[in-house]
RODO-2510 file (C-alpha; in nm, 4 decimals, decimal comma):
residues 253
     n   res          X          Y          Z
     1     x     3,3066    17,8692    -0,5007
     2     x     3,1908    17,8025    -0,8681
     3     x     3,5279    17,5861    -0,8908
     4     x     3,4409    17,3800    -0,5833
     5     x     3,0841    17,3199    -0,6482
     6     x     3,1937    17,1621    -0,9842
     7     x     3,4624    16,9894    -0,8620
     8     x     3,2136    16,8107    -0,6195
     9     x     2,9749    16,7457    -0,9246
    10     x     3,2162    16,5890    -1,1150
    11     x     3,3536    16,3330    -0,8184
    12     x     3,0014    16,2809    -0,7330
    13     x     2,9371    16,1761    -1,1098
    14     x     3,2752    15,9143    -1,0797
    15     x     3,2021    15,7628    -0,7918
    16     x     2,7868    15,6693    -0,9157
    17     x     2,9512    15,5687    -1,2680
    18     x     3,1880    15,3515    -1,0598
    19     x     2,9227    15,2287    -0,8511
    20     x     2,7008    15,1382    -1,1458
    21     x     2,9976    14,9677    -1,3733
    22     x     3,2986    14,9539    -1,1629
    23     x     3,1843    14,7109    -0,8911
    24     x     3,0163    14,4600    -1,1313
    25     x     3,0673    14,0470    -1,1258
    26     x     3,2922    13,9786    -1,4483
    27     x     3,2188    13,6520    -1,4468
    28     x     3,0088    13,4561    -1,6287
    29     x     2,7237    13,2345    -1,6004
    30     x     2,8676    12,8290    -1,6869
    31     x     2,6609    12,6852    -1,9591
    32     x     2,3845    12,4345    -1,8377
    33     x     2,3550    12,2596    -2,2132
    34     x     2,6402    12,1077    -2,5035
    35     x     2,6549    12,0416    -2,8351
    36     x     2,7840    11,7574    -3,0596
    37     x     2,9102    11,8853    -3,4148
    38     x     3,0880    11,7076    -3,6824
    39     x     3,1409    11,6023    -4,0311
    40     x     2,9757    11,3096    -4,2043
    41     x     3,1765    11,1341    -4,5020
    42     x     2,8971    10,9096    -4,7445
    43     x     3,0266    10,6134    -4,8752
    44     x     2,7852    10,4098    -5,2058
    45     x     2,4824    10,5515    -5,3633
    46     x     2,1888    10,7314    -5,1437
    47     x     1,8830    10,5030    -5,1969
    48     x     1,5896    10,6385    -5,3614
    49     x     1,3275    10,7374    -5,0765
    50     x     1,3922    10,8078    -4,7428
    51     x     1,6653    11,0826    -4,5329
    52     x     1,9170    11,0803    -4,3595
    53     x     1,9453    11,1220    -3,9309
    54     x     2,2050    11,2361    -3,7047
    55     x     2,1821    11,0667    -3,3706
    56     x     2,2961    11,0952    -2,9766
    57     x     2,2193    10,7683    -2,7787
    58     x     2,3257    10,7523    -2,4445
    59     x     2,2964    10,3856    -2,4445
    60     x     2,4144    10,1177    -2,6753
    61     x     2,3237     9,8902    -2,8807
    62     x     2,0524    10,1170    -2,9867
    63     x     1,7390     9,9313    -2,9408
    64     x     1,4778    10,2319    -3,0189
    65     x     1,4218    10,6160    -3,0604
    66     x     1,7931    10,7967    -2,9595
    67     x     1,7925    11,0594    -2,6854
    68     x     1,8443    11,3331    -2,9710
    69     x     1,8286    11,3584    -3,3259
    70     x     1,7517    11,5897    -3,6359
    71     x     1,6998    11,4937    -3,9880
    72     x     1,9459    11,6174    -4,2415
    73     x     1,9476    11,7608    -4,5296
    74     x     2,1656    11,5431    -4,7909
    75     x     2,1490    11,5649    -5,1802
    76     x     2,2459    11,2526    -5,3338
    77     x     2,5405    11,3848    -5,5235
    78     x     2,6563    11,5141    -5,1358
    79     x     2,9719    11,2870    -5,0237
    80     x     3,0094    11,5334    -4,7382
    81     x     2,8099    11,7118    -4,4935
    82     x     2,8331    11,8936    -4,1355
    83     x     2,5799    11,8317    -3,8638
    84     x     2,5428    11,9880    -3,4857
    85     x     2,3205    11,8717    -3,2486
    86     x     2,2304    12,1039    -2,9700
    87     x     2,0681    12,1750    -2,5840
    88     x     2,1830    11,8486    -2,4876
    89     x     2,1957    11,7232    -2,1173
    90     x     2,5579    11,6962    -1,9754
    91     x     2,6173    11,3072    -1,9590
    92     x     2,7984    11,0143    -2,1397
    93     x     2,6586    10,9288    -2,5057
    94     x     2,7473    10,5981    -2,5577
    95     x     2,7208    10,6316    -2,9668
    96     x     2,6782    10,9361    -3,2111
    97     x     2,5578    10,7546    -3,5290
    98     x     2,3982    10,8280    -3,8789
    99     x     2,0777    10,6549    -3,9688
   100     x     1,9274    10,6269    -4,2853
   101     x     1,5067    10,6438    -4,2360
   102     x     1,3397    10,5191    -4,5179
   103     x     1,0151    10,6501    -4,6026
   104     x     0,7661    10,3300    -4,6028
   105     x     0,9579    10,2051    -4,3029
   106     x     0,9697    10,3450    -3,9528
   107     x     1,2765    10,1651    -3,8355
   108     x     1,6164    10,3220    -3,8927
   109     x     1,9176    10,1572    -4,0380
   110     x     2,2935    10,2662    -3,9027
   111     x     2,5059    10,3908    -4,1521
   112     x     2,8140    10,4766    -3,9299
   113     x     2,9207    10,5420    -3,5791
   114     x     3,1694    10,8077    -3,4027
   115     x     3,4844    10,5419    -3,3520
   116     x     3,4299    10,2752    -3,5695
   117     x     3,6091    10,1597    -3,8481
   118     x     3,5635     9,8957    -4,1415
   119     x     3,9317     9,8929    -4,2452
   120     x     4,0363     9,7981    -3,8909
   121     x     3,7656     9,5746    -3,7837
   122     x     3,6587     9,8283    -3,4748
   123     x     3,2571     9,7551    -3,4419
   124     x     3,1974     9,9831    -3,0937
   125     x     3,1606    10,3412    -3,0974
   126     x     3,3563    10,5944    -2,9003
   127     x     3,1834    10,7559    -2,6482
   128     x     3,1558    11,1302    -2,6049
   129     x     3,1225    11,3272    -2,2908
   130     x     2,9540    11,6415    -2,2260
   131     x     3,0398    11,8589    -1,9028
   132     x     2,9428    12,2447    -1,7655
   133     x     3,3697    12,2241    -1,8068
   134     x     3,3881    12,0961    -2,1734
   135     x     3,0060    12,1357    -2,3205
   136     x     3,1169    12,1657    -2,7253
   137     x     3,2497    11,8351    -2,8571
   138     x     3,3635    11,9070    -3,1876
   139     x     3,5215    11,7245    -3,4467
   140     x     3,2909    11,3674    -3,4565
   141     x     3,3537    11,3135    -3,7572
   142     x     3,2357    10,9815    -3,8850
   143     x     3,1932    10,7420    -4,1929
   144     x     2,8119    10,6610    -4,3415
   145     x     2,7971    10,3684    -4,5916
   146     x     2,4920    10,3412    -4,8089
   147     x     2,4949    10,0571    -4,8625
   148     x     2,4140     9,9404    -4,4772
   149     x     2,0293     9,9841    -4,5841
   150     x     1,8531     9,7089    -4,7381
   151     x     1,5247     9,8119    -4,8839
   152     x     1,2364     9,6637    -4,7431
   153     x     1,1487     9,3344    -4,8957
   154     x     0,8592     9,3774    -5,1346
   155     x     0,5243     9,1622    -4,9992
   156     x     0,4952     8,8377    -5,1098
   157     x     0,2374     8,7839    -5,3885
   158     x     0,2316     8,3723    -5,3679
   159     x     0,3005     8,1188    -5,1696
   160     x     0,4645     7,7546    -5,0741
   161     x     0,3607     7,4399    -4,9328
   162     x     0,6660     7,1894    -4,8488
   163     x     0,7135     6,8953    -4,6127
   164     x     0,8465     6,5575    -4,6774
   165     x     0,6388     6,2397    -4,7632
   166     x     0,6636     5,9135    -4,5799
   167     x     0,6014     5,6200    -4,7817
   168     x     0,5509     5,2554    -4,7770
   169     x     0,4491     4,9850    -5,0133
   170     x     0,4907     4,9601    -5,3632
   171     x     0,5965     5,2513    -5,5403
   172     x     0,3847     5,2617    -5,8492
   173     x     0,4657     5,2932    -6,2024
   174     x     0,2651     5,6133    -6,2087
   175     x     0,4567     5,9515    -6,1780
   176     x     0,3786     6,0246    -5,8321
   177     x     0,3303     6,4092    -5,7099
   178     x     0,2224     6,5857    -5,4014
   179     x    -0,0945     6,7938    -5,4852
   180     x    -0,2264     7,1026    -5,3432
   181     x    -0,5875     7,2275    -5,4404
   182     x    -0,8190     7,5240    -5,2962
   183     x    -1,1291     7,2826    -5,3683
   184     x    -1,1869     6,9151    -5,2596
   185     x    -1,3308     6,7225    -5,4457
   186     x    -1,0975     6,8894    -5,6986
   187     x    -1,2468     7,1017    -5,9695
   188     x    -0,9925     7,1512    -6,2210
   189     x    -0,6034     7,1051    -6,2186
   190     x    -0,4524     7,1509    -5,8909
   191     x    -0,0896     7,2886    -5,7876
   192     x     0,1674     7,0500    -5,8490
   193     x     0,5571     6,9566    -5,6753
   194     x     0,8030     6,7630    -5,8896
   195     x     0,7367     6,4332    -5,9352
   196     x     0,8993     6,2254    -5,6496
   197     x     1,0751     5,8868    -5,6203
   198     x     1,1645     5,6975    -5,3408
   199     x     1,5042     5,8229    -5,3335
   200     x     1,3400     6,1986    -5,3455
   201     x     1,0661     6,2124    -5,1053
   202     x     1,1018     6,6012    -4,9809
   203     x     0,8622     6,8573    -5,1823
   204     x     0,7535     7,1808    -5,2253
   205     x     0,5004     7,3201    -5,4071
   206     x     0,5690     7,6986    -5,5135
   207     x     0,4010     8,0284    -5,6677
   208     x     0,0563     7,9231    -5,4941
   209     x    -0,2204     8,1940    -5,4836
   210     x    -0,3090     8,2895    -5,1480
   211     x    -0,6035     8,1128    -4,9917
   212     x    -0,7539     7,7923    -4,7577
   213     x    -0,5688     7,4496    -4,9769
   214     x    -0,8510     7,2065    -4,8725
   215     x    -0,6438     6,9257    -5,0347
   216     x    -0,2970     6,8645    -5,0043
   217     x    -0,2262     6,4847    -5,0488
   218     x    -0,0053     6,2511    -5,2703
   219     x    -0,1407     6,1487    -5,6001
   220     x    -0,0376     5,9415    -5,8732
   221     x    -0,1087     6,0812    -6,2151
   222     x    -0,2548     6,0701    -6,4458
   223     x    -0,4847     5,8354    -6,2837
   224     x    -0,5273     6,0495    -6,0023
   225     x    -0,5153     5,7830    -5,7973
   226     x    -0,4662     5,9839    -5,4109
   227     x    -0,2187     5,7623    -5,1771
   228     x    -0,2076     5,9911    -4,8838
   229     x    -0,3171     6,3682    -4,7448
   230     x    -0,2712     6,5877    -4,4420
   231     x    -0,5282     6,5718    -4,2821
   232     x    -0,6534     6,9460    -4,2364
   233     x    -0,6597     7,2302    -4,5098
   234     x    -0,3774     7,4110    -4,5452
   235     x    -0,3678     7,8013    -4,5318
   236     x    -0,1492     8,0566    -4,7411
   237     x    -0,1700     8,4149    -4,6946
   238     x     0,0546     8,7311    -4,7497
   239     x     0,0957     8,7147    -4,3493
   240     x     0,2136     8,3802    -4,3996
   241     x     0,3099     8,2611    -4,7174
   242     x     0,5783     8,0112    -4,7084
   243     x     0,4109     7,6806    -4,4875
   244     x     0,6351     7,4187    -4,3876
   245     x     0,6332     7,0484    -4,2271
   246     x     0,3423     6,9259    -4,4264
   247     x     0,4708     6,5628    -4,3888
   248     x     0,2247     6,3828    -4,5900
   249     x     0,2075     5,9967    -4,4966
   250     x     0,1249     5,7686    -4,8060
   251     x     0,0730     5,3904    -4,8698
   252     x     0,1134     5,2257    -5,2319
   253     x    -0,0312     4,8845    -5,3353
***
């Protein structure tokens, strides 16, 4: 009796441990995100501010902020780092590139794309899939070059006024120049171009502070003597320093 009534406890016990573990779904679930990982190979010398940016576009060219991205961190004696970019949708990326951001400028410059290659001329990038079937893509490796980013220009500090002159008459025994001053009538000495001839009758006049040029006419000198001016004052700023097509039309005797 004691036998038997164990006996049942014990098959009792199997089957609600097979119940309970035996019967359960093996499978698992498919992943519903993917990954891009790599190595990145620097080429030239890091520039002095700024970071570098591992990106995932799905289209190309890349004309503005990339679908992902994450800012790496790259010592300047590093010619080698890893990256991995995760929880992205499955889709097409049509380029996996590495941007350099510099830090007074919010535009990125490529440094390298997954597929292309300087030594054989190959300028597109190589897409990468992701899919619930193959969601790690591994091994985008690709090639950064420094020395892709230009630092931003520096802002201008002066200015130029050029055009060409048009002249008729007599050309006088005078050196002749085309003038530019911030005050008319002229107080002091004004900006001057080269002298001209009338085999030479283009002309700039360079490294002009920024401001209104009320005068900017053809003068003879050192008489002074004015042969010609545009006829409206002549701005230079930092937002515009380098003015163009001031044709100035002058007359001599």
């Amino acid at each position: 009796m004691l036998i038997t009534r164990i006996l049942k406890q014990i098959v009792c016990t199997a089957a609600i441990t097979l119940l309970t573990f035996g019967c359960g779904d093996d499978s698992t679930s498919p992943p519903s995100t993917g990954s891009v990982s790599g190595k990145i190979t620097f080429v030239g010398t890091q520039p002095d501010s700024g970071a570098v940016y591992i990106n995932a576009a799905a289209l190309y060219p890349i004309m503005g902020p990339t679908d992902y991205y994450e800012e790496l961190e790259v010592a300047p004696s590093q010619t080698e780092a890893t990256y991995r970019l995760e929880g992205m949708n499955f889709g097409t990326y049509a380029a996996i590139a590495v941007s350099w951001k510099d830090r007074t400028d919010p535009r990125h410059t490529i440094l390298g794309m997954y597929g292309t290659s300087e030594a054989t001329g190959d300028t597109l990038p190589d897409p990468v899939v992701l899919s619930s079937e193959f969601p790690d893509a591994t091994d985008i490796d690709i090639v950064a070059d420094y020395g892709r980013f230009a630092p931003p220009a520096a802002p201008a500090t002066s200015g130029t006024i050029s055009g060409t002159v048009t002249f008729s008459g007599t050309w006088p025994s005078e050196q002749v120049y085309v003038v530019a001053s911030l005050s008319w009538p002229m107080t002091g000495m004004p900006a001057l171009s080269d002298p001209l001839s009338p085999d030479h009758l283009e002309y700039a006049i360079r490294d002009l502070a920024f401001g209104e040029y009320k005068m900017v006419g053809v003068f003879t000198y050192p008489s002074m003597t004015m042969l010609g001016r545009w006829p409206d004052p002549v701005t230079v700023s930092a937002d515009q320093p380098v003015i163009t097509e001031i044709d100035v039309v002058a007359e001599g005797e």
